[in-house]
C-alpha positions in Angstrom: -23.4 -203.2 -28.5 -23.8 -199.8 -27.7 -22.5 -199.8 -24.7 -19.4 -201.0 -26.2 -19.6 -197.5 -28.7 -20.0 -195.5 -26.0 -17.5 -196.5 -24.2 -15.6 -195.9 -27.3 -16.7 -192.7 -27.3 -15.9 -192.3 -24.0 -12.1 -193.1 -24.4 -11.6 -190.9 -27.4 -13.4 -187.9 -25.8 -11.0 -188.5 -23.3 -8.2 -187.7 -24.9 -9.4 -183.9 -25.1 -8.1 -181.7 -23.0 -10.2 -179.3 -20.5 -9.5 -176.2 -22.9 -9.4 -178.3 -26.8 -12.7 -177.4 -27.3 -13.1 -173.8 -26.5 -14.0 -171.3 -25.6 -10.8 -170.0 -24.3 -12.3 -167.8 -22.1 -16.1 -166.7 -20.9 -17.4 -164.3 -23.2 -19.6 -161.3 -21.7 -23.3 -160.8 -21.9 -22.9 -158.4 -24.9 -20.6 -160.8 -26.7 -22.9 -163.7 -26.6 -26.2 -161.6 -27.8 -24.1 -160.1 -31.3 -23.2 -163.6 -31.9 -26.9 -165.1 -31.3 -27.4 -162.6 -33.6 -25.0 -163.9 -35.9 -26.5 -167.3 -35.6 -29.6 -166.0 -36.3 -29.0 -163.5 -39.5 -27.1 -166.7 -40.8 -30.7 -169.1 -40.3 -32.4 -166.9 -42.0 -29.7 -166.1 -45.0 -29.9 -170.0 -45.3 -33.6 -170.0 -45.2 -34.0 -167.5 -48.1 -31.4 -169.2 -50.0 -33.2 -172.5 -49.8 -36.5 -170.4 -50.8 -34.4 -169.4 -53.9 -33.4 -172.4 -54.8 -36.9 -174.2 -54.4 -36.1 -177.7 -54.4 -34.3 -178.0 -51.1 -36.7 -175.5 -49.1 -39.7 -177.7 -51.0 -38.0 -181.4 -49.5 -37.7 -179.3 -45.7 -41.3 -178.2 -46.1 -42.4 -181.6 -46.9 -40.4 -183.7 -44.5 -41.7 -181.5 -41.4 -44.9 -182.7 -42.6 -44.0 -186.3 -42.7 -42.3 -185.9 -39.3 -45.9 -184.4 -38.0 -48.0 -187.0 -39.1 -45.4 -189.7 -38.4 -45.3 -188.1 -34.8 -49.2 -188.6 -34.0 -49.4 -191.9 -35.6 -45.9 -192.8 -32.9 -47.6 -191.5 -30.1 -50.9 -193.3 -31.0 -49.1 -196.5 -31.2 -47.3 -196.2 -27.6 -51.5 -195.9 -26.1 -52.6 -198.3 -28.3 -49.8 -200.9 -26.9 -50.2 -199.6 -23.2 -54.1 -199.1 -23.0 -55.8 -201.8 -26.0 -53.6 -203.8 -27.3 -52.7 -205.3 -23.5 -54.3 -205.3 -20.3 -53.8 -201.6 -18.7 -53.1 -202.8 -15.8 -50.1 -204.4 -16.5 -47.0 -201.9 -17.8 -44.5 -204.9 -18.2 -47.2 -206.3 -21.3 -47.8 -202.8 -23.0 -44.2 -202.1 -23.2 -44.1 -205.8 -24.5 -46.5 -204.9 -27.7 -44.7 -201.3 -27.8 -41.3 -203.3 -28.4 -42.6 -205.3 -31.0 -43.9 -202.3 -32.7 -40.2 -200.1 -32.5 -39.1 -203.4 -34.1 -41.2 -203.6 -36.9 -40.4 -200.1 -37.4 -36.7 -200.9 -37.4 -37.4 -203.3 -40.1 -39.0 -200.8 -42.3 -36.2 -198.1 -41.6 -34.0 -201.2 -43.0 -36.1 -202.0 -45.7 -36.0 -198.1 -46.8 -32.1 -198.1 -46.5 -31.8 -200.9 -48.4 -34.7 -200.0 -51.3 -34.3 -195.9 -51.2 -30.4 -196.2 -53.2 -31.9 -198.9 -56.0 -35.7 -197.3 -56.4 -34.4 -193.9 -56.0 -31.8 -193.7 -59.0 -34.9 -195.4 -61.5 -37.8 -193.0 -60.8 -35.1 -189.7 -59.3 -35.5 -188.4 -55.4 -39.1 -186.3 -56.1 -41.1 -189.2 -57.1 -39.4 -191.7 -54.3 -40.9 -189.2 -51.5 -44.2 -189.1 -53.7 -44.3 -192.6 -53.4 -43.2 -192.9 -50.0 -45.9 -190.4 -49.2 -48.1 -192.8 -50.7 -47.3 -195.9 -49.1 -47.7 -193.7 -45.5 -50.9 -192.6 -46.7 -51.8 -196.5 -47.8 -50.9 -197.9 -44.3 -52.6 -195.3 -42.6 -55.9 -196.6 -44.4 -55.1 -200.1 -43.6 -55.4 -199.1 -39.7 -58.8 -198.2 -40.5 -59.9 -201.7 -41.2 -58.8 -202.9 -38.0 -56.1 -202.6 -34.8 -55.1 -206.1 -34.1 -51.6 -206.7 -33.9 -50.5 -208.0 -36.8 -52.4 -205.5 -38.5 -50.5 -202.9 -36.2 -47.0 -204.4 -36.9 -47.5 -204.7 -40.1 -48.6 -201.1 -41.0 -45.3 -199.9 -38.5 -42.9 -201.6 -41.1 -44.8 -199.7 -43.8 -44.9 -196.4 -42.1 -41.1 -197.0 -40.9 -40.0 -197.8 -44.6 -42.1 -194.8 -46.0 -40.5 -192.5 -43.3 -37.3 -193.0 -43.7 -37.1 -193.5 -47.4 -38.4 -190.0 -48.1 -35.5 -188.6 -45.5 -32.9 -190.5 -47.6 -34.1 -189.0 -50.4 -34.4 -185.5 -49.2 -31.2 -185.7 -47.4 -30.2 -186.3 -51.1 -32.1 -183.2 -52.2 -30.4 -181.0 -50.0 -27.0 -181.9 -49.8 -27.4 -181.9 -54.0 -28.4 -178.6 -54.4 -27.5 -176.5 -51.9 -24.3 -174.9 -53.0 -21.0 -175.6 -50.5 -21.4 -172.1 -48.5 -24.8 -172.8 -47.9 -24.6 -176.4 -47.1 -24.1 -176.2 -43.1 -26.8 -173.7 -43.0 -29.5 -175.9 -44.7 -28.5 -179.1 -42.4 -29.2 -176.9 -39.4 -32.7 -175.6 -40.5 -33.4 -179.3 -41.7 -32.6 -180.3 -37.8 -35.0 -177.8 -36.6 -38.0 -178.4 -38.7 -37.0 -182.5 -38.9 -37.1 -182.4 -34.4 -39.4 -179.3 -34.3 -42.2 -181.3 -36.0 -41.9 -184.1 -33.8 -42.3 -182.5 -31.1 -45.2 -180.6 -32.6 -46.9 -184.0 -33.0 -46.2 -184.9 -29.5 -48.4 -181.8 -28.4 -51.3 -182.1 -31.1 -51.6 -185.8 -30.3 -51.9 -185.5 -26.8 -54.7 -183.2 -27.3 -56.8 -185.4 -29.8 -55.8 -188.6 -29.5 -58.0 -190.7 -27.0 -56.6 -192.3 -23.9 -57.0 -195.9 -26.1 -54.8 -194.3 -29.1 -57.4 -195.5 -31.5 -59.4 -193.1 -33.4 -60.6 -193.6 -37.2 -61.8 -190.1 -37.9 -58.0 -188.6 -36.6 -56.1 -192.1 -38.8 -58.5 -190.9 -42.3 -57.3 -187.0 -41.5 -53.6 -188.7 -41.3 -53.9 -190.7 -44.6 -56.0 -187.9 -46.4 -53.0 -185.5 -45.1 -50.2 -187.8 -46.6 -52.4 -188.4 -50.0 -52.7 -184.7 -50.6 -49.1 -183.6 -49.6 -47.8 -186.3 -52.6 -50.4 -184.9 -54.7 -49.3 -181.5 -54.4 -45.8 -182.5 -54.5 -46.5 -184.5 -57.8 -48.7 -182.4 -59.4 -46.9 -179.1 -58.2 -43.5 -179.6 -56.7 -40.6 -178.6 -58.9 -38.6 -180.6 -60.5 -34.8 -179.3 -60.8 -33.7 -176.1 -58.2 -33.7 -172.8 -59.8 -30.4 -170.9 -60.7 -29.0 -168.5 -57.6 -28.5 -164.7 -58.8 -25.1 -163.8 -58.9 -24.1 -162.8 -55.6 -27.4 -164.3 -53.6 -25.2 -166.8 -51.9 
């Protein structure tokens, strides 16, 4: 199947000519460091407008902590399939187990896509993330108990529905109170902290996570981390986005 979009892709990007996209010429060295510049001043005129605003700076803040932890418990589930929950000796049977964990994940990502619209609109897009928070933080305790397979799939589809049910919702947050001028500017600081924080938990886990993937005391840091993030977002996070100034946008 998606070698069939692709080559979809393929066909219409064909279509382009070699100059459709731009640039129509090369720019000099001068040109291309004011408009960096530009980009820049414009990130962080997008940034202060989200600060502002609260709500959507307060759903970015909270996803690139979701996207951390998520990260480390990720990377702890491709050692615990290659170097525990098979025989390390043999790749074909770890990337077996890793494959059955990516699709128990998929099955939570479908569960949240299907849940996030109906629960969402009963308790509002704050307390979904709160509760997804909590269901993260739930399954992480659950891994405590035990690393068996099941146990491991089962926690995945948890983790995979809490993941992507809080980024519905935030996606919701942000593309709801951002104002229109703003709006393109708060999706590209939401792609840097959403793939900036995944990347982040690429490097912490390598340097705490043991070579089995399996460590109690760093899985309790991971579920108290997710407990007290929806605890400060329930107990503190704000509720509606505050008005812009006249002339702030």
């Amino acid at each position: 199947a998606a070698v069939a979009f692709f080559a979809c892709a393929a066909a219409v990007a064909a279509r382009f000519g070699t100059d459709s996209l731009g640039p129509g010429e090369l720019a000099d060295s001068d040109v291309v460091r004011e408009r960096l510049a530009r980009l820049g001043r414009g990130l962080v005129e997008g940034a202060r407008t989200l600060g502002q605003i609260g709500t959507p700076a307060q759903g970015l803040a909270v996803m690139g902590v979701h996207r951390l932890f998520y990260g480390i418990t990720f990377v702890a589930s491709i050692l615990l399939s290659r170097n525990l929950l098979a025989d390390p000796g043999d790749p074909d049977a770890g990337l077996a187990v890793f494959a059955s964990v990516l699709a128990a994940s998929a099955v939570g990502f479908g569960a949240a896509v299907l849940t996030t619209p109906v629960l969402a609109r009963r308790t509002g897009s704050q307390v979904w993330v709160v509760l997804c928070l909590l269901l993260a933080g739930g399954a992480q305790l659950v891994l405590l108990t035990s690393v068996r397979l099941p146990v491991l799939l089962a926690c995945a589809a948890l983790l995979g529905l809490a993941a992507q049910g809080a980024k519905i919702a935030v996606d919701t947050i942000v593309q709801r109170d951002t104002p229109d001028e703003s709006r393109g500017r708060a999706f590209a600081l939401y792609d840097v902290v959403y793939n900036s924080a995944f990347i982040a938990a690429a490097a912490v886990a390598a340097l705490i996570l043991p070579d089995s993937g399996y460590s109690r005391p760093i899985f309790a840091v991971l579920a108290v981390g997710y407990l007290a993030t929806a605890a400060v977002l329930a107990t503190r996070g704000l509720r509606s986005p505050r008005p812009l100034a006249s002339g702030s946008r």
